[in-house]
N, C-alpha and C positions, 0 to 999 in steps of 0.2 A: 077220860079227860083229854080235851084238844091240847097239843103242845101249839107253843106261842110260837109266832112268826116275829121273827128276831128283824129279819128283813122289812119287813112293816113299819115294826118300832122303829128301827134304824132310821126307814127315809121320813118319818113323821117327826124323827128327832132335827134330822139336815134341816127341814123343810123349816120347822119349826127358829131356827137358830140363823136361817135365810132372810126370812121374813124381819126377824128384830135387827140384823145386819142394817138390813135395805130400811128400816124407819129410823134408823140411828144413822144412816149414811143422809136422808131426804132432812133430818132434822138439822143435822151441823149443816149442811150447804144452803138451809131456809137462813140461818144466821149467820150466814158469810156473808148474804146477799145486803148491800146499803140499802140502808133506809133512805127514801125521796128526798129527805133534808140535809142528807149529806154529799148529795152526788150537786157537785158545783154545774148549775144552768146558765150557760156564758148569754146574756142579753140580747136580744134582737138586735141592738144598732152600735155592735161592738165592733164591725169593721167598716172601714174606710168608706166611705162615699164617693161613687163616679157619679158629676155632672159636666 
């Protein structure tokens, strides 16, 4: 019988618990990001006028 390579498992575990880090980290900073309706768009003819 092969004995198990504990080293395998191990980095298949890291790798494993990496990856759900990194979608758990992409997720909360998708909803940090404001939505288009709330980022205040100052008007086109909100300063002053040179003539």
């Amino acid at each position: 019988m092969a004995k198990p390579n504990y080293a395998f498992a191990k980095r298949q575990r890291d790798l494993a618990k990496k990856q759900k880090r990194d979608e758990k980290r992409r997720r909360k900073a998708a909803g940090k990001q404001p939505s288009p309706e709330q980022v205040p768009v100052p008007p086109d003819d909100a300063g002053p006028s040179k003539d």
